[in-house]
DSSP file (Angstrom, degrees, kcal/mol; ACC not computed):
  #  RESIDUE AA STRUCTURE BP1 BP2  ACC     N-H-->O    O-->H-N    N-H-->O    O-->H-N    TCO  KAPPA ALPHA  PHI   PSI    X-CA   Y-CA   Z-CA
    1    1 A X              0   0    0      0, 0.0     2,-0.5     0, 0.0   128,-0.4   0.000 360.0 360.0 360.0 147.6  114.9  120.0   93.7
    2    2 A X  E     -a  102   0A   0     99,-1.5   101,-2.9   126,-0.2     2,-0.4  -0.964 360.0-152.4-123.7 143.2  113.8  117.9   96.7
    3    3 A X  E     -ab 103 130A   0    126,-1.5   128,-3.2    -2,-0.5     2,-0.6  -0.949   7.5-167.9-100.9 111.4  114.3  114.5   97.1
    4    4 A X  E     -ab 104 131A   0     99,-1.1   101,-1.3    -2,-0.4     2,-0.4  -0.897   6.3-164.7-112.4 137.7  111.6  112.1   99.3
    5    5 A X  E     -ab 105 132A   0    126,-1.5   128,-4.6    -2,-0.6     2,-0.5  -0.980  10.1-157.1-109.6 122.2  112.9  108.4  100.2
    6    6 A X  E     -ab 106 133A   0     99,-1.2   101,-1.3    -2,-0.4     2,-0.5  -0.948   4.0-146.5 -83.3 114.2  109.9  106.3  101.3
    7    7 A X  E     -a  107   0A   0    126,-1.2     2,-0.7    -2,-0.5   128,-0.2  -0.752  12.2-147.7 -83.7 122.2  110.7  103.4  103.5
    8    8 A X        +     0   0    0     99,-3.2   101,-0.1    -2,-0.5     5,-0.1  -0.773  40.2 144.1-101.1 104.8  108.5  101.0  102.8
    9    9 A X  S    S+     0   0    0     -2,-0.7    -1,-0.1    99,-0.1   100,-0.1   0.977  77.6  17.3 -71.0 -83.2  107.6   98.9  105.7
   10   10 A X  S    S+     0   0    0    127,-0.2     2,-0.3    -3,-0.1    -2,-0.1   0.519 109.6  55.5 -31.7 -65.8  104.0   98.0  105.2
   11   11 A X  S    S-     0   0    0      1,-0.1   124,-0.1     2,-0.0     5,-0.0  -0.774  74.9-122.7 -96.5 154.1  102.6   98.6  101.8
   12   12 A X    >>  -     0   0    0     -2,-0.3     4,-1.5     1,-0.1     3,-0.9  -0.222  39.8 -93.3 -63.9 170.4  103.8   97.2   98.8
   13   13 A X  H 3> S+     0   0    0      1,-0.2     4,-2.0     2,-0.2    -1,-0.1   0.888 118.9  59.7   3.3 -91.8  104.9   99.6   96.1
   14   14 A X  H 34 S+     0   0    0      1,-0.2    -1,-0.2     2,-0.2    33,-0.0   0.622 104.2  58.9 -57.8  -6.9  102.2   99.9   94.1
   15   15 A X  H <4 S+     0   0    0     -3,-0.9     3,-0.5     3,-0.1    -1,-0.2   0.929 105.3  41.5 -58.9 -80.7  100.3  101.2   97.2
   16   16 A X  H  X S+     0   0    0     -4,-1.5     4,-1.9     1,-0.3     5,-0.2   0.508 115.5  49.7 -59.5 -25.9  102.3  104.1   98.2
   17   17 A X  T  < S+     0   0    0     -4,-2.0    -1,-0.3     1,-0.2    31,-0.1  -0.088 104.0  59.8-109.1  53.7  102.8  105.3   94.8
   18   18 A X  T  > S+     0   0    0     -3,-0.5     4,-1.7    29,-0.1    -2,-0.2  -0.033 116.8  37.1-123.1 -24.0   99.0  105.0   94.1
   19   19 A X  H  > S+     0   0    0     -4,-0.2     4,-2.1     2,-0.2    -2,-0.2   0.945 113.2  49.0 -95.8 -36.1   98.7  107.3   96.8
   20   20 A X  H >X S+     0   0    0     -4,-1.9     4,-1.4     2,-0.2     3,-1.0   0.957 112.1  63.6 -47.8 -83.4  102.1  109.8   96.3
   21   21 A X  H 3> S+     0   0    0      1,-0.3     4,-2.5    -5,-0.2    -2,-0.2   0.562 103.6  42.2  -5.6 -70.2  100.3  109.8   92.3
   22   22 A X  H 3X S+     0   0    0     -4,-1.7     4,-1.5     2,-0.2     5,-0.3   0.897 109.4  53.0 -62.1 -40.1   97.0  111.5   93.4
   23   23 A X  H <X S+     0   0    0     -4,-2.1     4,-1.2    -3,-1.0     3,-0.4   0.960 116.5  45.3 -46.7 -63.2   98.6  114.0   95.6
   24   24 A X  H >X>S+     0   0    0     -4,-1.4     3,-2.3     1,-0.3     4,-1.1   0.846 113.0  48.7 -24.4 -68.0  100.7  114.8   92.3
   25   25 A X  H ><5S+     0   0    0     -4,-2.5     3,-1.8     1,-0.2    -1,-0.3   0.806 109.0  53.7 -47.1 -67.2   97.8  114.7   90.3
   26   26 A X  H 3<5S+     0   0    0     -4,-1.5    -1,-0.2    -3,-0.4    -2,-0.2   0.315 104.7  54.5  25.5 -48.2   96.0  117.0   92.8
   27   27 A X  H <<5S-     0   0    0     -3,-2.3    -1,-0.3    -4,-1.2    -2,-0.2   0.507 118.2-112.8 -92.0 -10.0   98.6  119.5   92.6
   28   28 A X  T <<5S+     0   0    0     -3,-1.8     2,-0.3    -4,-1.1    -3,-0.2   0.815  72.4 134.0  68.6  61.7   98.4  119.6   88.9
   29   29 A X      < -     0   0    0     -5,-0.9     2,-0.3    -4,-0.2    -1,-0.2  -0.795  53.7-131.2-118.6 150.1  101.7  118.1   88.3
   30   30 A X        -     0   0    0     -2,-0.3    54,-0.5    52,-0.1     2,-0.3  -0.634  24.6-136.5-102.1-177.3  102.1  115.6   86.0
   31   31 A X  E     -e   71   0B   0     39,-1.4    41,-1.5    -2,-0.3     2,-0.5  -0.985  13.5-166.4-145.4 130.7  104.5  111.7   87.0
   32   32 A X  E     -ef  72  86B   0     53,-1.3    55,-1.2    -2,-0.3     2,-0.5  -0.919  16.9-167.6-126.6 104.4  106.9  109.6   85.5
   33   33 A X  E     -e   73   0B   0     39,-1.8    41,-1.0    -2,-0.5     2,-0.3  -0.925   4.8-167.9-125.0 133.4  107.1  106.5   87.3
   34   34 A X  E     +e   74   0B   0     -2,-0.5    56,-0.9    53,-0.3     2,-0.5  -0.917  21.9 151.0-138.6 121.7  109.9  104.2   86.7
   35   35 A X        -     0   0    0     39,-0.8    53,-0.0    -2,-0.3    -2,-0.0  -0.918  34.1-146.4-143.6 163.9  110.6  100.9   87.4
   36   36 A X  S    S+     0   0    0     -2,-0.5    -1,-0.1    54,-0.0    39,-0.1   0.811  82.0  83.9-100.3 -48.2  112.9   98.3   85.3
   37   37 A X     >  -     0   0    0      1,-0.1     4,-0.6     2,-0.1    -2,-0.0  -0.454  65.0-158.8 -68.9 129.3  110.6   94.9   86.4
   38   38 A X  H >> S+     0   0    0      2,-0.2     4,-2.3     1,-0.2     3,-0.8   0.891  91.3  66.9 -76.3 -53.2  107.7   95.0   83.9
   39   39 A X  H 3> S+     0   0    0      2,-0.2     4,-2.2     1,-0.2    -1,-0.2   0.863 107.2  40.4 -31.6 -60.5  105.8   92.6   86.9
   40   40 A X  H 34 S+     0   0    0      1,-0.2     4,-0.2     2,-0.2    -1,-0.2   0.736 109.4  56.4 -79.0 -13.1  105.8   95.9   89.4
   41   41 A X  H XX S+     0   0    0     -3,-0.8     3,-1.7    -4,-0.6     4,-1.4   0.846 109.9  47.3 -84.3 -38.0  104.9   98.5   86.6
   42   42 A X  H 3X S+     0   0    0     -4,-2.3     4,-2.2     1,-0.3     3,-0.3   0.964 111.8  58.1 -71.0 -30.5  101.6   96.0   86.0
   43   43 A X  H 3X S+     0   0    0     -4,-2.2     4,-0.8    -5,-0.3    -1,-0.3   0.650 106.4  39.2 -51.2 -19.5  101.4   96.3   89.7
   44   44 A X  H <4 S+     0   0    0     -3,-1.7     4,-0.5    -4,-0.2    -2,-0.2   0.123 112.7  60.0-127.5  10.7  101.1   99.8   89.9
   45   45 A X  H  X S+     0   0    0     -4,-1.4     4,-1.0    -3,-0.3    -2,-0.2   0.734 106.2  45.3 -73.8 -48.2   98.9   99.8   86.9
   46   46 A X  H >X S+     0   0    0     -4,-2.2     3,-2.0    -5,-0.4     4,-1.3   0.967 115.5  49.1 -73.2 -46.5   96.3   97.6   88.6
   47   47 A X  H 3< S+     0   0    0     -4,-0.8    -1,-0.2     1,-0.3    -3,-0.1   0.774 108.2  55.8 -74.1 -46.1   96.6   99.9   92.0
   48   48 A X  H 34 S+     0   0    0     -4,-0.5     8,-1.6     2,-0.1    -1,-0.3   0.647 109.4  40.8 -61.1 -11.3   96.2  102.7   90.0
   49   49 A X  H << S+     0   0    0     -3,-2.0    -2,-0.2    -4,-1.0    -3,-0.1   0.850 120.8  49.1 -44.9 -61.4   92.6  101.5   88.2
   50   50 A X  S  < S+     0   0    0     -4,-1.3    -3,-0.1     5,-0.1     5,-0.1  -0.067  74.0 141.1-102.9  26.5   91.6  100.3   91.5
   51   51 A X        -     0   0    0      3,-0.2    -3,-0.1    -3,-0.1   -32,-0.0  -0.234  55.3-121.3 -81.2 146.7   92.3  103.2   93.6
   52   52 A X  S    S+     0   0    0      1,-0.1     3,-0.1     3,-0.0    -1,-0.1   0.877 100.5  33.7 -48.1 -47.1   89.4  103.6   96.4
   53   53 A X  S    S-     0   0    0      1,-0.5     2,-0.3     0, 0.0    -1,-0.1   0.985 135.6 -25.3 -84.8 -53.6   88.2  106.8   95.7
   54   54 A X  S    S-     0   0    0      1,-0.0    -1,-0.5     0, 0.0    -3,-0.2  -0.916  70.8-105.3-149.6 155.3   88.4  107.4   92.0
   55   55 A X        -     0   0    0     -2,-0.3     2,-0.4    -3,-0.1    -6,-0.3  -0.267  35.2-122.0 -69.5 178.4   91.0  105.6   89.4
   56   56 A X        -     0   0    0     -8,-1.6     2,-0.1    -2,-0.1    -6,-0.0  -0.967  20.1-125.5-141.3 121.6   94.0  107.8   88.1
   57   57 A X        +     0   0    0     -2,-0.4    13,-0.4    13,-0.0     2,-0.2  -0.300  54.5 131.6 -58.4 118.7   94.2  108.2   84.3
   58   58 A X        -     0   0    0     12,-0.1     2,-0.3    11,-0.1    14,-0.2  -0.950  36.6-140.8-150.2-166.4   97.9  107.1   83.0
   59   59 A X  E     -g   72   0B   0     12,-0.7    14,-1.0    -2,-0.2     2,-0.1  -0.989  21.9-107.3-150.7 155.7   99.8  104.9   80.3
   60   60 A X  E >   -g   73   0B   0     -2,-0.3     3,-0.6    12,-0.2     6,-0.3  -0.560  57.2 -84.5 -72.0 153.9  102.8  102.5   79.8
   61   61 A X  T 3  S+     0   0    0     12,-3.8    -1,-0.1     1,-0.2     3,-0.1  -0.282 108.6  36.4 -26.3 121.7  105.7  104.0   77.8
   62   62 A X  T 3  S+     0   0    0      1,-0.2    -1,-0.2    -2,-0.1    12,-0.0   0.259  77.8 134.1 110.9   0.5  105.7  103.9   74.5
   63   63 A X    <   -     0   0    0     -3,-0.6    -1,-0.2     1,-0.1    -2,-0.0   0.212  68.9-112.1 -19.0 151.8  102.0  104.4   73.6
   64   64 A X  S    S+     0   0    0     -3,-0.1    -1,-0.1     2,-0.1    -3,-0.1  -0.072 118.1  52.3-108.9  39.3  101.1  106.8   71.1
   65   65 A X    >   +     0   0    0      2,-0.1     3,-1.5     3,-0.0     2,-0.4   0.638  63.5 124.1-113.3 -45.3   99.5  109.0   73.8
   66   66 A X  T 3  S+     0   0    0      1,-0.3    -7,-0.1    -6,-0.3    -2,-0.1   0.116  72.9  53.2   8.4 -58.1  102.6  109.0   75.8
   67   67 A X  T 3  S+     0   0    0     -2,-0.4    -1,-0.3     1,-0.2    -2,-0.1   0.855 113.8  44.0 -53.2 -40.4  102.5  113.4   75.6
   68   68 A X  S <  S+     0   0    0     -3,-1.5    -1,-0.2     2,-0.0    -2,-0.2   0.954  87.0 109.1-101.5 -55.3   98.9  113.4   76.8
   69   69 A X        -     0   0    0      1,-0.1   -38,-0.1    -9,-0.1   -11,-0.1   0.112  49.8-163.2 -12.9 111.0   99.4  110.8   79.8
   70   70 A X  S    S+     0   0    0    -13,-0.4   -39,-1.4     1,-0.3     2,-0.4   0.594  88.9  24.1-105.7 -20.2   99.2  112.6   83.4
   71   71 A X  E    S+e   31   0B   0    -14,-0.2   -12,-0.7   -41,-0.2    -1,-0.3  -0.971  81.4 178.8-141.7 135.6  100.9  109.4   85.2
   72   72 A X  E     -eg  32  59B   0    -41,-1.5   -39,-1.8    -2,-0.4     2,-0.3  -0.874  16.9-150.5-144.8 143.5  103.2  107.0   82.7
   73   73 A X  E     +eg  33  60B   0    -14,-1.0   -12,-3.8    -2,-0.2     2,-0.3  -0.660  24.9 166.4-102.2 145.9  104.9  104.3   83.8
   74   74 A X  E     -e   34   0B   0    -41,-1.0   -39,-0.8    -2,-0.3    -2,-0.0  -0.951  44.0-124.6-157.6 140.0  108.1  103.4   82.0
   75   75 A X  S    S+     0   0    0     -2,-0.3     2,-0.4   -41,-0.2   -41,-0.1   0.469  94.8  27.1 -44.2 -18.5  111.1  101.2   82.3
   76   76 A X  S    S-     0   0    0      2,-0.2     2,-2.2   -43,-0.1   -41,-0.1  -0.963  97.4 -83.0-157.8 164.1  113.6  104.0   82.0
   77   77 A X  S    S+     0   0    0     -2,-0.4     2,-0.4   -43,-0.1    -2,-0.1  -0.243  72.8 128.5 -58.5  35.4  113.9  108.1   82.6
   78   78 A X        -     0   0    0     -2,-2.2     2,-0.7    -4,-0.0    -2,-0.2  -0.923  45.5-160.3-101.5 131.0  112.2  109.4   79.1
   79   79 A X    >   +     0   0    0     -2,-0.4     3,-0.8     1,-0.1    -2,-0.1  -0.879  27.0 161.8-104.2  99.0  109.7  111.8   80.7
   80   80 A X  T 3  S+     0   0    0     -2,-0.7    -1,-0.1     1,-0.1   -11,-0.0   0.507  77.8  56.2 -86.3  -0.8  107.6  111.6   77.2
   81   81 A X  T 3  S-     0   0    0     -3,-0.1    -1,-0.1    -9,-0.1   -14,-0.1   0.282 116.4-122.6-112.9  13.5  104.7  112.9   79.1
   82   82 A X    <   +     0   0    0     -3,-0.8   -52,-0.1     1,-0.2    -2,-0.1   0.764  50.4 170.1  47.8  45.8  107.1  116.3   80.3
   83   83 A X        -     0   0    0      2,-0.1    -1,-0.2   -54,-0.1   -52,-0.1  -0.148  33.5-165.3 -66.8 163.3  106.5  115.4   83.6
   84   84 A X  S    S+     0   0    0    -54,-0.5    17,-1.4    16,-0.1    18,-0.8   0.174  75.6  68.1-141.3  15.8  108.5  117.3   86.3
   85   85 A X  B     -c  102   0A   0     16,-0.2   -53,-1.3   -55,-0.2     2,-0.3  -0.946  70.0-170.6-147.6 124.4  107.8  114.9   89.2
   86   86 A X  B     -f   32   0B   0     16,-2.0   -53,-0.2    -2,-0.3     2,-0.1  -0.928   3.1-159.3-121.9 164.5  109.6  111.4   88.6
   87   87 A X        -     0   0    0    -55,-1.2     2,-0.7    -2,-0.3   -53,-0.3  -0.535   6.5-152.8-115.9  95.4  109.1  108.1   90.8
   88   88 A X    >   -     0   0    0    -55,-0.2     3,-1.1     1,-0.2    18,-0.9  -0.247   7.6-174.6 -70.1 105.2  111.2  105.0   91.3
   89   89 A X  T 3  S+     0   0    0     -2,-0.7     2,-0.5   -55,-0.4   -54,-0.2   0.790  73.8  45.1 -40.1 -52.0  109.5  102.3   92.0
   90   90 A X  T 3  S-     0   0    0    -56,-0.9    -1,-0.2     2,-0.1    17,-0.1  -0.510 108.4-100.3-116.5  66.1  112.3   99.8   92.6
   91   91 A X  S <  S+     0   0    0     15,-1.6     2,-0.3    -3,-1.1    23,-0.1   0.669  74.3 139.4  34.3  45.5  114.7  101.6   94.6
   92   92 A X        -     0   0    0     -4,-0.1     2,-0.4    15,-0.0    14,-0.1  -0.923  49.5-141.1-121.2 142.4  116.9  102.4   92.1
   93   93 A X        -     0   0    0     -2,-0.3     2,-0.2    -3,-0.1    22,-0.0  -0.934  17.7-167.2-106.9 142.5  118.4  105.7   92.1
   94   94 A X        -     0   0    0     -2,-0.4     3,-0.2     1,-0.1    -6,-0.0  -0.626  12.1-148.6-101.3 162.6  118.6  106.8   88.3
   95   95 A X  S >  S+     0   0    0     -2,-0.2     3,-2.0     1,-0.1     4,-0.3   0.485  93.1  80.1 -89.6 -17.0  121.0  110.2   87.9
   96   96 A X  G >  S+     0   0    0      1,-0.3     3,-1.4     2,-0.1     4,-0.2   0.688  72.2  80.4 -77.8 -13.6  119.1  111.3   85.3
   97   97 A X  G 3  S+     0   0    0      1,-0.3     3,-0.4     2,-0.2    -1,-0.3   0.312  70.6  82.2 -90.9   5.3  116.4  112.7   88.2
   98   98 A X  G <  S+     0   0    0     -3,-2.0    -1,-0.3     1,-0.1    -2,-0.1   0.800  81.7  60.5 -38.4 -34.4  118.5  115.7   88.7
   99   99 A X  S <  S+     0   0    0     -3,-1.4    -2,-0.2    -4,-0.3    -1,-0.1   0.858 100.2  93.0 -70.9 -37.7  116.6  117.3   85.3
  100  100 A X  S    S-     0   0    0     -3,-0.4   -15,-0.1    -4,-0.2   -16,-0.1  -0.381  76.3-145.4-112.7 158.4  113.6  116.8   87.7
  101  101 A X  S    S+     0   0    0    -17,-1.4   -99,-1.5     1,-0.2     2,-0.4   0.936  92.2  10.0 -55.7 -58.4  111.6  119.4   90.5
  102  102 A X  E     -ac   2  85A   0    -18,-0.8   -16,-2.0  -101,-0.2   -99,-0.2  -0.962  64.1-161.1-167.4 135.7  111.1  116.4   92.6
  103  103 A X  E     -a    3   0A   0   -101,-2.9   -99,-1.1    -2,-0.4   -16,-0.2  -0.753   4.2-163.3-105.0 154.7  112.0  112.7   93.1
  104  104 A X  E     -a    4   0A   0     -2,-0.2     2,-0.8  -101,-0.1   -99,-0.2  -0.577   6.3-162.6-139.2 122.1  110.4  110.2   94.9
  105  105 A X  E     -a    5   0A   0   -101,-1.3   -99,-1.2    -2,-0.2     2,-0.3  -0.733   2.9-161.5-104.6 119.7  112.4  106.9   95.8
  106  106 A X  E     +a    6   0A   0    -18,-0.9   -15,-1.6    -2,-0.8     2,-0.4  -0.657  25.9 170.5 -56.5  99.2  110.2  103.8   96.9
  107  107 A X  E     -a    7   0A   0   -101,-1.3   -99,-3.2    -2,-0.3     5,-0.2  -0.996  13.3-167.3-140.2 137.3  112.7  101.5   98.7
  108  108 A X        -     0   0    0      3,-0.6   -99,-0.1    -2,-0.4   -96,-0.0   0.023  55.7 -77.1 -85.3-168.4  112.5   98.0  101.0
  109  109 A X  S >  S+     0   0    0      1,-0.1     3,-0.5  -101,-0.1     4,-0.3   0.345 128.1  61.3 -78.8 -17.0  114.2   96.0  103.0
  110  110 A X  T 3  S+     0   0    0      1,-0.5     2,-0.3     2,-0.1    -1,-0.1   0.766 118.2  18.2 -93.3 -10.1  115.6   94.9   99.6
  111  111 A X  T 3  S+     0   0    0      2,-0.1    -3,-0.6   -19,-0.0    -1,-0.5  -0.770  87.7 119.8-152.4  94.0  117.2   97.7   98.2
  112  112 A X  S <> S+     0   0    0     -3,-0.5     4,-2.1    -2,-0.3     5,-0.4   0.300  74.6  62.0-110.4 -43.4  117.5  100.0  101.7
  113  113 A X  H  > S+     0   0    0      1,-0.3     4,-1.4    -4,-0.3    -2,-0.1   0.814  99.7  47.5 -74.7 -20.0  121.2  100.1  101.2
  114  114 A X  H  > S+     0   0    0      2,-0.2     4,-1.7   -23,-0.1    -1,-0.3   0.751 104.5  58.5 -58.4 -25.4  121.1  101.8   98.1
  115  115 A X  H  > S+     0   0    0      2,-0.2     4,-2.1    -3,-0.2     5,-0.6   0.966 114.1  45.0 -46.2 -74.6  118.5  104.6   99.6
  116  116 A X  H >X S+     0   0    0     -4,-2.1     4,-1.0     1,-0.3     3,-0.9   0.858 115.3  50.5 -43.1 -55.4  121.8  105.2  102.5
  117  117 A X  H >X S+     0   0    0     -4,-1.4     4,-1.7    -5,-0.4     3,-1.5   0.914 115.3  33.7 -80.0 -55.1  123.8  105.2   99.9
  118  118 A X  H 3X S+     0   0    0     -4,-1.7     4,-1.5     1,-0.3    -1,-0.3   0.552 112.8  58.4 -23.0 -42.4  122.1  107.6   97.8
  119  119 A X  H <X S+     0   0    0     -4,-2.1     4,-0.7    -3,-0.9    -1,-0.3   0.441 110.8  57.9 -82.9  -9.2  120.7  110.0  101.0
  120  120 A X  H X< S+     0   0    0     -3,-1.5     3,-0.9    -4,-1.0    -2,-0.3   0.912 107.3  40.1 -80.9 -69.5  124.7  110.0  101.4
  121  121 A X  H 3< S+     0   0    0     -4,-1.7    -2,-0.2     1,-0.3    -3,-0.2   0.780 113.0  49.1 -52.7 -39.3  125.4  111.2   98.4
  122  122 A X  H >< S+     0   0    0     -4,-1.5     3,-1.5    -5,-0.2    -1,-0.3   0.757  82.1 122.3 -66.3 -29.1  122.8  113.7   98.0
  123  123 A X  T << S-     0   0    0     -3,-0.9     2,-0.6    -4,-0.7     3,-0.1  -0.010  90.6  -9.4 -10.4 144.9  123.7  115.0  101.5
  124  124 A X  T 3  S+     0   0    0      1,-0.2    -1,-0.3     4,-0.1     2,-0.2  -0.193  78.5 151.2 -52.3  82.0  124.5  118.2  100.8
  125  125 A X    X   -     0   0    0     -3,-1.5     3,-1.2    -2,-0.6    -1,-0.2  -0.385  57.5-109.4 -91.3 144.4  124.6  118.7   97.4
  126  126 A X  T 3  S+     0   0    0      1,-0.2    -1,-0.1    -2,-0.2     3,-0.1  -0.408 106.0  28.2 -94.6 150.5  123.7  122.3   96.8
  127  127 A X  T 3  S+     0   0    0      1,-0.2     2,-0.3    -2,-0.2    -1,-0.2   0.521 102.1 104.5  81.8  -2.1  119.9  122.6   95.1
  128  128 A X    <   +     0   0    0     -3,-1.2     2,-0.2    -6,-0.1    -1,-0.2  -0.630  45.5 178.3-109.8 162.4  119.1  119.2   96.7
  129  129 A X        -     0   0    0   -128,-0.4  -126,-1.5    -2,-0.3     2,-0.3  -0.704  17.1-163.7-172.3 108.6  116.8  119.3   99.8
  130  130 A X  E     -b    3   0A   0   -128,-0.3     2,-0.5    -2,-0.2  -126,-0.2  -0.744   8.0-175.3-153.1 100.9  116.3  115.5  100.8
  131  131 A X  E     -b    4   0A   0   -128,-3.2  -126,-1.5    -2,-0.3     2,-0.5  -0.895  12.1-150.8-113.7 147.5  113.3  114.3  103.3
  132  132 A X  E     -b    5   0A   0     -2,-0.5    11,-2.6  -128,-0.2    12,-1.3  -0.947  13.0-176.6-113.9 118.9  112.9  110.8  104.6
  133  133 A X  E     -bD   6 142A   0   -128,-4.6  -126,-1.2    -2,-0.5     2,-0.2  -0.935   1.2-174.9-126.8 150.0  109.2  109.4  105.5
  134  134 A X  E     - D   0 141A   0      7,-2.4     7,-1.1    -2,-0.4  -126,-0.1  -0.922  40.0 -91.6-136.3 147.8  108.7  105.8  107.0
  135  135 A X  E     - D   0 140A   0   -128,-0.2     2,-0.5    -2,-0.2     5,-0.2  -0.231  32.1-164.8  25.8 105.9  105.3  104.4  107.6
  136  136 A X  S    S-     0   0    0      3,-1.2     3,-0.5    -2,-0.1     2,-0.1  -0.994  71.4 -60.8-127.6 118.9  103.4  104.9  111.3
  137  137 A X  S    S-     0   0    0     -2,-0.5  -127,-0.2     1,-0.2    -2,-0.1   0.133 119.4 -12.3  50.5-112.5  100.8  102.6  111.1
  138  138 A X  S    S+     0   0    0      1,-0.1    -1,-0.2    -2,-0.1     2,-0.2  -0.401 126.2  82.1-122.5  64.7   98.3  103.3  108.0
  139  139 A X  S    S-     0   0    0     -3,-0.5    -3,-1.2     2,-0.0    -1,-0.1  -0.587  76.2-129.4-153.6 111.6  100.0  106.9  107.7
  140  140 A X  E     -D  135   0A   0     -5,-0.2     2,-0.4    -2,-0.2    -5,-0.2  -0.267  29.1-179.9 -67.4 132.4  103.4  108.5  106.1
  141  141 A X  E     -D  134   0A   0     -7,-1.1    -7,-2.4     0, 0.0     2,-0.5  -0.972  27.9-130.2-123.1 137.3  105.5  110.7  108.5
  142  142 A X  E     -D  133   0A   0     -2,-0.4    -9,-0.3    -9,-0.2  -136,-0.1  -0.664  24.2-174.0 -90.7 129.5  108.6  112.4  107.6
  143  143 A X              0   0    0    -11,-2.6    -1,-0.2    -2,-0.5   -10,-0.2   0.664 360.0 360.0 -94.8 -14.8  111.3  111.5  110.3
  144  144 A X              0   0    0    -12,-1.3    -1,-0.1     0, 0.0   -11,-0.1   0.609 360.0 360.0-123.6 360.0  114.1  113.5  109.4
């Protein structure tokens, strides 16, 4: 499984995972994006509508599309949409995103010291394979 930690510096949230989303989408993977504040999932609703190029079809949790949904945003780890790509929005690391191919945790200045704690732990944990990317300018780069 690989794990990417996104510093966020620059963009908010809803930004970066409007743009992590399409790659997904792109790859023909489906997303399960998880955040606990109901206020940052309606954020990353609107960013996904309003995306430059093209909007990106998803749903909140608990829908009665939920299976069909290519991006759903949800307050907790149910991938009801059998996603295999999860994202936490608000720098929380969930345990339950072992079951998943690929993580990607969204982290500030407000929750950085749970990322370190977390890129500590995962450190080399066998099956885990751990990138970091921080913000140069209007571009992600992976520094480590």
């Amino acid at each position: 499984m690989q794990v990417d930690f996104y510093q966020l510096s620059r963009d908010p949230a809803e930004t970066a995972l409007a743009l992590i989303a399409g790659k997904v989408l792109d790859a023909g993977q489906r997303l399960l994006v998880v955040a606990d504040d109901a206020a940052l999932r309606q954020r990353i609703d609107l960013a996904l509508w309003e995306r430059k190029d093209s909007f990106l079809a998803h749903g909140e949790a608990g829908g009665a599309h939920d299976a069909r949904q290519p991006i759903l945003l949800a307050g907790s780890v149910v991938p009801a949409n059998a996603a295999r790509f999860v994202a936490f929005a608000d720098g929380v690391w969930r345990d339950e995103a072992l079951d998943f191919d690929r993580v990607f945790l969204l982290f500030d200045e407000a929750t950085i010291e749970q990322a370190r704690a977390t890129w500590r732990a995962l450190n080399g944990r066998e099956g885990v394979e751990s990138r970091y990317w921080k913000q140069d300018g209007g571009r992600w780069v992976q520094a480590i």
